[in-house]
N, C-alpha and C positions, 0 to 999 in steps of 0.2 A: 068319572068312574075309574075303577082299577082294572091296568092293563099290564101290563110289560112292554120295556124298549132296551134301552141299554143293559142299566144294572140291577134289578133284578124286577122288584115292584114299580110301576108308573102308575103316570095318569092320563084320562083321555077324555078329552073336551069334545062336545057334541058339536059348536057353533052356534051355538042360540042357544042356551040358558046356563050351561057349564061356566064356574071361574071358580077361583079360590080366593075368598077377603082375608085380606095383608091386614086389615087396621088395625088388630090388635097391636101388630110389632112394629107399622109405619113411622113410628116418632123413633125406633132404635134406629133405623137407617142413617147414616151419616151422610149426609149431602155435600161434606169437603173432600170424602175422600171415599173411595169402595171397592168393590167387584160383584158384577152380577155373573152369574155361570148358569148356564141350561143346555138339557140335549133335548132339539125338536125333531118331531116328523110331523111335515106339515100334508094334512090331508089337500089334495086337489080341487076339494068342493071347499074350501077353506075360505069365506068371507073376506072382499077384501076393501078398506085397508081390515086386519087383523090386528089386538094387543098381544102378546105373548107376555109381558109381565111391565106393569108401571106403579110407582111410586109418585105422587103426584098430591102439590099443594092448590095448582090453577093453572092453568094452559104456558103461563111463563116460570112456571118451577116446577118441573116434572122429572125424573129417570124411568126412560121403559127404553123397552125393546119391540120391536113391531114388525108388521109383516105388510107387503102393499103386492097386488098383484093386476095393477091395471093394462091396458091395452099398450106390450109396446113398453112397462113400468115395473118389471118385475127386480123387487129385490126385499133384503133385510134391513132393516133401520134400526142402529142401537143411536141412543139418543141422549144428550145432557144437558138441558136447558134450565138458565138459573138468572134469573134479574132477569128476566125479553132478551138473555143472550143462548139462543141454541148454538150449540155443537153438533153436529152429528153425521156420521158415517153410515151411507148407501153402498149395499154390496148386492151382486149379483150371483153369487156364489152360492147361494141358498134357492131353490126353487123348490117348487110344488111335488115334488116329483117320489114323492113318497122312499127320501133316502133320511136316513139321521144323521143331524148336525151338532156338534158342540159349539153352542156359543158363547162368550165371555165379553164384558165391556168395564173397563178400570176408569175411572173417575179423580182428579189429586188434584182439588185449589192450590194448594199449595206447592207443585210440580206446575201447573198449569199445565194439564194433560188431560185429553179422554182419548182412550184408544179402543177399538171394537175386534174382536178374533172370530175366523171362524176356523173352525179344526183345529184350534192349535195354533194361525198362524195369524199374524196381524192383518188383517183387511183395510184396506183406505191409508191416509196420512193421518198423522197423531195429531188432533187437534186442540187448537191452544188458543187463549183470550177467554178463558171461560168466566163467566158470570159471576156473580155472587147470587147463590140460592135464599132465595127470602121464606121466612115461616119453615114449619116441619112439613113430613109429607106424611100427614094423617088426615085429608083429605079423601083422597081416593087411590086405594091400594089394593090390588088386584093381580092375579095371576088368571090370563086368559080373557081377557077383558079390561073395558076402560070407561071412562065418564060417557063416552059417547055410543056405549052397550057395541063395540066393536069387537064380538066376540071370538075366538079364536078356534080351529076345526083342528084333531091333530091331536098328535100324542106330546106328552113331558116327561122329564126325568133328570133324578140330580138336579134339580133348581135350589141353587144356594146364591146365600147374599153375604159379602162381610164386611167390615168397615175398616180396608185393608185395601189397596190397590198393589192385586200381583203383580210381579214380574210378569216379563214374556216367559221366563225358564219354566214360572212356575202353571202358570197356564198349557203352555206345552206337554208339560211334564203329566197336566191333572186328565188333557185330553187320551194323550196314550196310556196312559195305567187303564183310565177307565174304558179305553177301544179294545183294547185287547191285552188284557192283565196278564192272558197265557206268555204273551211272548213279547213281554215291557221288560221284560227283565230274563237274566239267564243264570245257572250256576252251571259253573266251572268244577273241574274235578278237583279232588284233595292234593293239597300239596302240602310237600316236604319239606321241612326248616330242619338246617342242622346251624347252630352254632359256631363260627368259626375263632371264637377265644380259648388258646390252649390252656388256659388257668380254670375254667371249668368244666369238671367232670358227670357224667352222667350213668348213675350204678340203676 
């Protein structure tokens, strides 16, 4: 349903029947190379493990981002798994605790890198030996949800994908504009140029 979080419209997932299906656009997804980007607020009653967003051909070639809240097990999972080879990076950084997060995770066979952010800032070690992902992921494509109806409790917003693996700069960059746009940036007063070649006159 329609909420607000960061910027301007969101969305808010109930936990039991809420997601959004991807598969119309799951075979554009590039599985050599990407960015996922999302702001979550994860509700407290929030089912766990939870999907926040996966792309997924069969349990050994998937891209999602996840939520796990067990006893003593709390953290955020972005995930890249491709041939039976997972990647992926556990953070603690993200709790239940009804604050909003930017999250981002960059994918590049070809760098042999997946790296996961949260806020802006790299979480975990950059991990490398990545798979080759078999088939497209127009299996099962979901936001808020997963093959396994692990559904997600909680607000979204700005959830984009692109078949582009950003910088650090640039992820950095996308979290503060969008945290607080008032004061990402500043102008300066007007200044003054005067010319200093005596061969050019000014009437």
């Amino acid at each position: 349903s329609a909420t607000s979080l960061q910027v301007d419209g969101a969305a808010s997932f109930n936990g039991t029947s809420n997601d959004i299906d991807l598969a119309a656009v799951g075979g554009d997804v590039s599985t050599s190379e990407g960015t996922m980007e999302v702001w979550v607020n994860i509700d407290p009653r929030s089912a766990t493990p939870s999907t926040i967003m996966t792309f997924r051909n069969n349990g050994s070639n998937e891209i999602d981002i996840s939520w796990s809240d067990g006893v003593g097990n709390i953290y955020i999972r972005g995930q890249y798994a491709a041939g039976g080879t997972q990647d992926f990076v556990n953070t603690s950084l993200v709790t239940d605790d009804n604050t909003t997060h930017f999250l981002a995770q960059t994918w590049s066979k070809a760098a042999d890198q997946f790296k996961f952010y949260v806020d802006g800032v790299q979480a975990g070690t950059t991990q490398t030996t990545l798979g080759t992902f078999s088939g497209t992921p127009t299996v099962f494509d979901k936001i808020g949800n997963d093959s396994f109806n692990n559904y997600y409790k909680g607000k979204m917003d700005e959830i984009r994908v692109s078949n582009t693996p950003r910088s650090a700069g640039w992820i950095t960059t996308g979290h503060n504009n969008q945290k607080s746009p008032l004061t990402f940036y500043s102008i300066g007063g007007q200044e003054t140029y005067r010319p200093t070649n005596p061969g050019i006159r000014f009437r």
